[in-house]
N, C-alpha and C positions, 0 to 999 in steps of 0.2 A: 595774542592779537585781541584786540579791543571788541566786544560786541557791539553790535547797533543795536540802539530800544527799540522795541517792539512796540512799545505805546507811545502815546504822542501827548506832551500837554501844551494844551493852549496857551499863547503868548498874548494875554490884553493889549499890548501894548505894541504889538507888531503893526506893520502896514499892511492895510485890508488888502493891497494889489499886490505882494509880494509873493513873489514865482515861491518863494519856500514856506510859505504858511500853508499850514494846513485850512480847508474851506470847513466849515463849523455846518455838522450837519443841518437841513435843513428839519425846523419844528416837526411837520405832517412825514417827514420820513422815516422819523425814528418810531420804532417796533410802539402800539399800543399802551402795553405795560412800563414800559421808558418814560411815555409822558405822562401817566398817572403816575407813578414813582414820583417824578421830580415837581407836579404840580403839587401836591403831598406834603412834598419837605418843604416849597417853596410858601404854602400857607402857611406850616407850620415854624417858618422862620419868621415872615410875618405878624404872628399872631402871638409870638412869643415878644417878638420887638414891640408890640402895641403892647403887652403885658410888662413889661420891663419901662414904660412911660407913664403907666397910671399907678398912684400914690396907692399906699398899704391897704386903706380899707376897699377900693374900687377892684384889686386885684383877690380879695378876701371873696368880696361879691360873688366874681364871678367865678370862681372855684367849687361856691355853693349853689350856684345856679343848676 
């Protein structure tokens, strides 16, 4: 007999009004250390994409900064 998952991943691409989507929790509800966690990685995805746009010596710069 087949298990049902325990976890849930999110569907981008579902309809926001659909009885079986799961509701994506809200920002201010998730535990403290959740959103400094993820605000964390999310600069540091950003700040790696702006370092991945600027030419060899601007990326040298700022590594000796």
């Amino acid at each position: 007999m087949p298990r049902k998952p325990t976890t849930y991943q999110f569907d981008l691409f579902s309809k926001p009004n659909d009885a079986k989507t799961m509701q994506t929790p809200r920002w201010q509800a998730l535990p403290a250390e959740t959103r400094r966690s993820v605000t964390k990685l999310m600069v540091s995805l950003i700040l790696d994409h702006v370092d991945d746009e600027r030419s060899p010596g601007e990326r040298e710069a700022r590594h000796d900064a």
